[in-house]
N, C-alpha and C positions, 0 to 999 in steps of 0.2 A: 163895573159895567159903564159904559161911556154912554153920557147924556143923548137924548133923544131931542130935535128941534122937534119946537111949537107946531112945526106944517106937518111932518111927520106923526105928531101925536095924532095930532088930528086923522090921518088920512087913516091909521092905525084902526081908531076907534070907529072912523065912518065903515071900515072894512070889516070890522067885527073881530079882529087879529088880534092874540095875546099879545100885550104891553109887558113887558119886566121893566121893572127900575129899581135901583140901588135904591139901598135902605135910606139914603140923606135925601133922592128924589121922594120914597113917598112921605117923608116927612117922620120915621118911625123916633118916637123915643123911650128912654126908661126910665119911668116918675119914681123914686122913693118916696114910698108911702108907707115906710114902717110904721109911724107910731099915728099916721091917719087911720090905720089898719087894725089898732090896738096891740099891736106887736110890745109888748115892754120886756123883753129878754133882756137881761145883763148878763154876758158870763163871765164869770171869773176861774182864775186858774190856782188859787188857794192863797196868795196871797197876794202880797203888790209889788213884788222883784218877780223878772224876768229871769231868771237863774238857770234851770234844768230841762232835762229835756220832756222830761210830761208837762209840765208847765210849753213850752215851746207849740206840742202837740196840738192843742186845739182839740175841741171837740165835733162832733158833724150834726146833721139836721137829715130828718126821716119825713118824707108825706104820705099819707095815704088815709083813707076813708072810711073811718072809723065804725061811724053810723050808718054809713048806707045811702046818705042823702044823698049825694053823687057830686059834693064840693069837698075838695082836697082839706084835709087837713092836716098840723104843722105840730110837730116834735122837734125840739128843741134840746142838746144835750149840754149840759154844765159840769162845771168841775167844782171841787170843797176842798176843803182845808185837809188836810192828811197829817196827823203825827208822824213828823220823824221827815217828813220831805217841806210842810209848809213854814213860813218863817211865823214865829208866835203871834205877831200882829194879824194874820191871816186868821188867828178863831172867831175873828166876824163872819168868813165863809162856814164854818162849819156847819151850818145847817142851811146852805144851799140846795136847792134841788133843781133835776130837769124841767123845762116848762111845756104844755102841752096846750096846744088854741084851735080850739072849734071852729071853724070857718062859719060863719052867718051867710055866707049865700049875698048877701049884700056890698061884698069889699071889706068888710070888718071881720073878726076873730076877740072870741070870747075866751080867755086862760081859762080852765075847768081841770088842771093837774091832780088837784088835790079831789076833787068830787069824783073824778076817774079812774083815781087810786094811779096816777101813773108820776106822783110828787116824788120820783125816787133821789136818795141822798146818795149812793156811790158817786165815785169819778167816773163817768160816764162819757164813751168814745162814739159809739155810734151804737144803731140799733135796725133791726129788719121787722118790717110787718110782713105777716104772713098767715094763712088761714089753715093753722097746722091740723084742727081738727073735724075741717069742712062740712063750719055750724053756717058757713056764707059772712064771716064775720069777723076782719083781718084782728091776730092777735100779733103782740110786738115781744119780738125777742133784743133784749137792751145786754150789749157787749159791754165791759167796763177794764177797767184797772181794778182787778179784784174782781171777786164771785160775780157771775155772768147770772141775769136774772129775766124769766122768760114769764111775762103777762097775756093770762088767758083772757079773752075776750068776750063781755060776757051777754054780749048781745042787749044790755039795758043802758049803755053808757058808762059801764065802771069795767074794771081791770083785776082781777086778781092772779098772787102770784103764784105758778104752779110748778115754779120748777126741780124744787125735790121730788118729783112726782115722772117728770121727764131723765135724770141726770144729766141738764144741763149747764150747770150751773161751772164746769170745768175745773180743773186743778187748784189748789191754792196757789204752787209754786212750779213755775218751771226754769228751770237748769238755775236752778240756786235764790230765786227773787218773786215777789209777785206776779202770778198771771197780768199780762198786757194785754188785753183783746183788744181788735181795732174795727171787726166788723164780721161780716158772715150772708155765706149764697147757701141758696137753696134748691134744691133742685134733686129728682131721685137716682142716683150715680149708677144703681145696681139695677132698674129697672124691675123691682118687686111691687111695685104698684103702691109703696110707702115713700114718704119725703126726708130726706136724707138733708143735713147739714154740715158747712164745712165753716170753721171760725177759722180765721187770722188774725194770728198772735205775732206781737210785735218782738220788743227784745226785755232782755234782762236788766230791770233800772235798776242802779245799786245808786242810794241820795244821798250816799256818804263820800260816791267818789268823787276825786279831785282830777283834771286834765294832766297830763303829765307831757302832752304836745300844745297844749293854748290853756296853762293855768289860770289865767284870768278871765276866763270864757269857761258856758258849760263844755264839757265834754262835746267830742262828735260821736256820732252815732256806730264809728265803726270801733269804738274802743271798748263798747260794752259785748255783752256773748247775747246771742240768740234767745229767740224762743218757738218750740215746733208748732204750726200753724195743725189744726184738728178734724177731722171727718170725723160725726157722728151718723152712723145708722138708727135707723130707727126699725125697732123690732116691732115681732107681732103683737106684743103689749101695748105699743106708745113709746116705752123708754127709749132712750137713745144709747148705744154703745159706742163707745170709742174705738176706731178702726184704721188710724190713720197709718200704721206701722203695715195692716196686710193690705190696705192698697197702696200700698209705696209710695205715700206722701208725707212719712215722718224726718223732717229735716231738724234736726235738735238745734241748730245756730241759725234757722233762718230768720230773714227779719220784715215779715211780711206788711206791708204798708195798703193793701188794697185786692181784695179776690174779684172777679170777672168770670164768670162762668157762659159757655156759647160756644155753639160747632165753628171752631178756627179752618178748618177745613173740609168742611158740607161732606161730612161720612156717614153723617145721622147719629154719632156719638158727641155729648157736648164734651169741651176741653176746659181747662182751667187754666186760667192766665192768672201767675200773683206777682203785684210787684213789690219788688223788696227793694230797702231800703239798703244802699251803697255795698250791693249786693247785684249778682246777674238776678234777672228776671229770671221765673220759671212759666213755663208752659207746659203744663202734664196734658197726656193724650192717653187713654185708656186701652190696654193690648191683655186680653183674655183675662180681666178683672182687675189688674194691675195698671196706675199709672206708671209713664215714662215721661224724664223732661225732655222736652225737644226744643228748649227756650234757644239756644245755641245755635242748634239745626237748621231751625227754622226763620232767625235771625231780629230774635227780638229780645233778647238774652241784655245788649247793653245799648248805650247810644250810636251818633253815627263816627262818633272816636273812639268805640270800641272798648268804653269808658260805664263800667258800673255808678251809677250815680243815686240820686236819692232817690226813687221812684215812689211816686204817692200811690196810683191806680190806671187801670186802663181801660178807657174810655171808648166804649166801640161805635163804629158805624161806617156806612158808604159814602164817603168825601167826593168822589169822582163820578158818579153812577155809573159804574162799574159789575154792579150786582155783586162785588165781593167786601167785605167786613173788612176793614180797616179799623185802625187799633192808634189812640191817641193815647201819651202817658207823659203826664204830667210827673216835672221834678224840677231842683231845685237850682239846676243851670240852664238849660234851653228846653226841655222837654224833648220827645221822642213823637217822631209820626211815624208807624208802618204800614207802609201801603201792601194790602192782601194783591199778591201776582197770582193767587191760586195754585193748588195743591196745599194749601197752608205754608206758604213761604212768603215772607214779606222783605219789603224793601224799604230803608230806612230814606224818607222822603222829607227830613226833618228841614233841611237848609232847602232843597229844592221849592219848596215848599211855603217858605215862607212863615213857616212858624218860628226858626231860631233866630232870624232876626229880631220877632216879637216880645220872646220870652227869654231873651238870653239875659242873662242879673236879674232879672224879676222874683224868681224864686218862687216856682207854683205851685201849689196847692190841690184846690180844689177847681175841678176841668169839669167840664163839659161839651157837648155838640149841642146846638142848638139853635135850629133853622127859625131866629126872631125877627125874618120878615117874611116865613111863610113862601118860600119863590122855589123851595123843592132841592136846595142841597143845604149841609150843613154847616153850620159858623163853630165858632169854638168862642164862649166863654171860661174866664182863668180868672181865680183867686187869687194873690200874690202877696209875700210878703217873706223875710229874710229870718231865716233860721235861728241861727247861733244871736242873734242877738235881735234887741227888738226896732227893726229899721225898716220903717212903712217904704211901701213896692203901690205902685199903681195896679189898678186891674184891667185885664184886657178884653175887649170884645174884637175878634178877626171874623171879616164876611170873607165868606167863599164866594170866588168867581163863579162857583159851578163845577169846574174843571182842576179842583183840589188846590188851588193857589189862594193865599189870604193874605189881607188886611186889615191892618188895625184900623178899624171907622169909631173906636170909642169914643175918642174924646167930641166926634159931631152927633152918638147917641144919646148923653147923657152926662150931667154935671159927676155923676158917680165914678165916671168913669176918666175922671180929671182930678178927682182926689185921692191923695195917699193912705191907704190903710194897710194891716195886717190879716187879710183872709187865712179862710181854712177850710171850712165844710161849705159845699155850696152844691142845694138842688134846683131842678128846674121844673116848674108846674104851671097849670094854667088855673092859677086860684079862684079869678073871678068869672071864669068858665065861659068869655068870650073868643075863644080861636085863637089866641096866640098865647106865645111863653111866654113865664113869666119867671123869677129868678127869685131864689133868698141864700143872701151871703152872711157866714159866721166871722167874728171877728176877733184875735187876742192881744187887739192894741187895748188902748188905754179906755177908747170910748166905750168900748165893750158891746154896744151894740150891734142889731144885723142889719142888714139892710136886703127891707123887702122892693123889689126894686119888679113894679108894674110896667108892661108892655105894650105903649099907646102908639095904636097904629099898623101893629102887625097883621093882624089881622084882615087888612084893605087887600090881601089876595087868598084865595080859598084854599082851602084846611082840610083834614077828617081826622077824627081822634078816634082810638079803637080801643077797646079794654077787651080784653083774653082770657076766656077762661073754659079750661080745658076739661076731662071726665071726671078731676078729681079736685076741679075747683079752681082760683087765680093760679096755685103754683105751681098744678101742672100743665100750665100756658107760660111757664118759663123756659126763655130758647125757643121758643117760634119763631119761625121765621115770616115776616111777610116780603109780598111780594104787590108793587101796587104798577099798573099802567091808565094814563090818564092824558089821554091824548098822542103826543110823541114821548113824553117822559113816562119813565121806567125807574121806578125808587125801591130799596132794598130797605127793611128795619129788623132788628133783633126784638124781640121782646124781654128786655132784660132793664129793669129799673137799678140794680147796684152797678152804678158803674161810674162813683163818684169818690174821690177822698171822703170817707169815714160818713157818707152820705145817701140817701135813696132819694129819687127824684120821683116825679107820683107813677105811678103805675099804667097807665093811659098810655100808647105810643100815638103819637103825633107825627102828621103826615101833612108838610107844606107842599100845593099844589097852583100856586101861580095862579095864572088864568084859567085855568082847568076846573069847571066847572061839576063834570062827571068823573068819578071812578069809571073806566071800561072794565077793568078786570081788578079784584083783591083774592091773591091766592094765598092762605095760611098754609105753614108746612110744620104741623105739630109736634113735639120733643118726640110723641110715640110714633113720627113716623108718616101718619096719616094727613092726605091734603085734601082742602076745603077751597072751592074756589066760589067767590061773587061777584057779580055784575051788574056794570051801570047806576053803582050806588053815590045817590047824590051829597055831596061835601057840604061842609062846612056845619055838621053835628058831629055829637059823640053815637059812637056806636058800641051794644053791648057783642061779643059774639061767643055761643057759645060751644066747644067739640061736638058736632054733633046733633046739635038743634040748631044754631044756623043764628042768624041775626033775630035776636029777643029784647023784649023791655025788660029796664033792671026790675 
C-alpha cells in the first residue's frame, strides 16, 4: 500500500475517513519474548545427529484453555530417545517429556506438565484439544509415534488418561512398522449428534534402512511405503470404532502430512482436504455415506507443475474477499495457493500470487494466515527450513495487498525474521489477550528453542475475536461459517483451528477490521445447517456465542 502524505493524513482524519497503512507505516513489530515469557521448552529429537526422517519431522504446538480463564494456553510436543532409531549418546533424552504452560494472564506462563499430569514421555507429533464429553472443559487428544494417547479433563487442573476406555489409542503397526500419527480433526461426519474423529498417519519408518538413491543422506520420503490415515466413530457408548475402510477413506500407502476439515464447496457437508507427502493431495467429498476424492477434479491434487511435492497442511481462508475459502499449502519447494472460483474448484494462484517467489528453497513447514496488522485481509506466516539435511532457511512473513497479492515485509517486522533457523510447528494466538496475533514457532536446529514471538502494534486498527460453541459444545461450532460486514468490507472465516503442520492455533477466530469501528451484521452458518445472525456489535472484544442463546458471558 503506498504511503499517504503528511496533508492528506491530515485532511483524512479532519474528515472522520478510514486511514489504512501498511504494517511498516503503523510502526507494527514482533518482540521475542520467549524466555521473558517463562517459555523454557527444549526439544530434542533423541539424539544429536540429524540422520532420519522422525528425527527431520519436528514436532508441533497445541493452544487452547484449559481452565476456563479465558487466556490461551500453550502445549508443547517433544521428542526422546527410542531404542533401535536413537544413537546411544541420545539416552540423556530418554526421559524427555512434552511441556505444558499455564498462561498467567500477565505475559508470563507457568510449566505445570507434571502437576496436570500431561508430562507425557512418547515421541510426540501433535495433539488436539477438544471437549469430547461436554463437561465445558477442553480435554487433549496427543497423536504420537507409537500408541496414541487421549487426556480426560478433569475440570480441577490435572488430566487423566482415558484411553483404553475410548479405543483410541490405534494400531501398534501399520503396513509392517510403527503407527506415525501426525495429527487429528474432529468433527461428526455422520451427523448422529456424536463426534467422530479422523487421525493422520504418516508413513512406514523402517531405522534400519539405508538410501539406495542418496546413501550418504537419510532416505527421502518416497522410498519408504505408507500408512492408512483413520475415521473413528464414536458409538452410543463413547467408544470409538474404526471406520475408515466403509467410508472410503482407507488408503494403505498414503502419506498424510496434515487433515483440514471444511465445506470446500458450501453444500452444507464438510469435506476433507489431506495433504500428503510427495504424494497427490486428497480432497474427499461425502456422496450417500461414502467419501470420494476429488483432489484431481477439483485441482488441488498437486502444485502449479502438476508436480506432487511434499505437502505439510492446508491452511484455509479468504485471501481476496471473495466470500470463498481459499486453501494455502505449505511444502518444501514453493508451496501451493488455490484460489476457491467456486462450485469447489480452485485455481492454482501460486506464482500469480506471489507466494512462489517467496517460498521457493525455503522449504516450509509450518503456515499460517494471519491478519497481524488487523486491516481485514489475510498475511501468511511460514516456518522454514531444509529437509534431508540440517540447513537453516529464513522465515517469512508476506502482507497481503487486500487483493491476494503478497510481500515479504519480514525482515522490516522483526529481528526474527532476519534470522536463520529450522522451523516446524507454528500456532497463532493472541496470548496476552490484547487484539492482535501473536505467533509461537517450534524449532529442530541446534538452539532447540521456540520462539514466542509477540505482536506490538497490531492492534492500533480494530478487531473482534469470536469463540463458537454450538448445541453440543466447542466441537460442534466446528466448520462454521461466519460471515462479517463492517462498513464497506465483507470478510469470510471458517471456524476451524487445525489448520497448521502438526499444530492447532487457539480457538478464538479473529476478525481484522481496519477503521471499522462497528460490526453492521455477524451471520454464523452452523455445521447443522442453522443460521444466526447479529448486529451492530461493537469491536475490539472477545465474544462468547453460543447455537442458540445468542451472545453470553463465559
Amino acid at each position: 500500500m503506498r504511503k499517504i502524505s503528511r496533508v492528506f493524513f491530515y485532511y483524512f482524519l479532519i474528515l472522520g475517513l478510514p486511514v489504512l497503512l501498511s504494517a511498516q507505516e503503523k510502526k507494527i513489530t514482533f518482540t521475542d519474548v520467549t524466555s521473558k515469557a517463562g517459555i523454557d521448552f527444549k526439544y530434542n529429537f533423541g539424539d544429536y545427529s540429524y540422520e532420519n526422517i522422525l528425527e527431520s519431522s519436528g514436532s508441533g504446538i497445541t493452544i487452547f484453555d484449559y481452565n476456563n480463564d479465558g487466556w490461551q494456553d500453550l502445549y508443547m510436543m517433544n521428542g526422546t530417545y527410542l531404542e533401535g532409531v536413537s544413537k546411544p549418546k541420545g539416552k540423556v533424552f530418554k526421559n524427555s517429556t512434552n511441556k505444558f504452560y499455564k498462561n498467567n494472564g500477565d505475559g508470563t506462563f507457568t510449566e505445570v506438565s507434571r502437576s496436570a499430569g500431561l508430562d507425557d514421555k512418547h515421541w510426540s507429533m501433535a495433539a488436539g484439544a477438544i471437549d469430547l464429553d461436554h463437561d465445558g472443559f477442553e480435554d487433549l487428544y496427543l497423536l504420537n509415534y507409537g500408541p496414541n494417547v487421549f487426556y480426560h479433563n478433569n475440570g480441577d487442573g490435572t488430566f487423566s488418561d482415558i484411553t483404553s476406555s475410548l479405543d483410541l489409542k490405534g494400531p501398534e503397526k501399520l503396513n509392517g512398522f510403527t503407527k506415525w500419527s501426525i495429527g487429528v480433526s474432529f468433527w461428526d461426519y455422520n451427523q448422529d449428534g456424536r463426534l467422530d474423529a479422523m487421525v493422520g498417519n504418516f508413513l512406514a519408518f523402517d531405522p534400519e534402512y539405508i538410501s539406495t538413491q542418496t546413501p550418504g543422506m537419510m532416505p527421502h520420503p518416497s522410498e519408504y511405503k505408507g500408512q492408512a490415515s483413520m475415521l473413528y466413530e464414536q458409538q452410543a457408548n463413547g467408544r470409538f470404532k474404526e471406520v475408515s475402510r466403509k467410508a472410503g477413506l482407507y488408503f494403505s500407502d498414503s502419506k498424510c502430512m496434515g487433515l483440514t476439515v471444511f465445506d470446500s464447496d458450501d453444500d452444507g457437508t464438510l469435506d476433507i482436504f489431506q495433504a500428503n507427502d510427495h504424494q497427490m493431495n486428497f480432497l474427499f467429498k461425502e456422496e450417500n455415506g461414502v467419501y470420494k476424492d476429488y483432489g484431481i477434479a477439483n485441482g488441488v491434487a498437486a502444485n502449479s507443475q502438476g508436480k506432487a511435492t511434499g505437502s505439510m497442511h492446508g491452511t484455509i481462508g479468504d485471501i481476496d474477499g471473495d466470500g470463498l475459502i481459499d486453501i494455502l499449502v505449505a511444502d518444501l519447494r514453493y508451496g501451493a495457493l488455490y484460489k476457491n472460483i467456486g462450485n469447489g474448484m480452485y485455481q492454482d494462484v501460486t506464482e500469480a500470487s506471489g507466494v512462489a517467489k517467496s517460498m521457493a528453497g525455503k522449504g516450509s513447514w509450518g503456515a499460517a494466515f494471519i491478519d497481524f496488522d488487523n486491516d481485514g485481509d489475510l498475511d501468511i506466516i511460514a516456518a522454514n527450513g531444509t529437509a534431508e539435511e540440517l540447513i537453516l532457511q529464513h522465515p517469512l512473513l508476506l502482507e497481503n495487498d487486500g487483493k491476494g497479492k503478497f510481500k515479504d515485509v519480514g525482515s522490516d517486522i522483526g529481528s526474527y525474521f532476519s534470522t536463520k533457523r529450522s522451523g516446524r510447528g507454528l500456532a497463532v494466538f493472541d496470548y496476552d489477550n490484547d487484539g492482535d496475533q501473536d505467533v509461537i514457532i517450534s524449532h529442530v536446529d541446534l538452539q532447540a528453542a521456540p520462539s514466542l514471538l509477540r505482536n506490538d502494534g497490531g492492534n492500533k486498527n480494530h478487531w473482534l475475536g469470536v469463540i463458537l460453541k454450538g448445541d453440543q459444545g466447542l466441537a460442534s461450532g466446528i466448520g462454521a461459517v461466519i460471515k462479517v460486514t463492517a462498513g464497506e468490507k465483507e470478510l469470510t472465516f471458517v471456524n476451524q483451528w487445525t489448520t497448521g503442520y502438526l499444530s492447532n492455533s487457539e480457538p478464538r477466530v479473529h476478525i481484522g477490521l481496519g477503521a471499522e469501528r462497528i460490526v453492521n451484521k455477524l451471520e454464523i452458518k452452523w455445521p447443522d445447517g442453522k443460521v444466526e445472525v447479529y448486529n451492530n456489535i461493537v469491536t475490539c472484544r472477545y465474544l462468547n456465542i453460543v447455537e442458540g442463546k445468542g451472545i453470553v458471558k463465559k
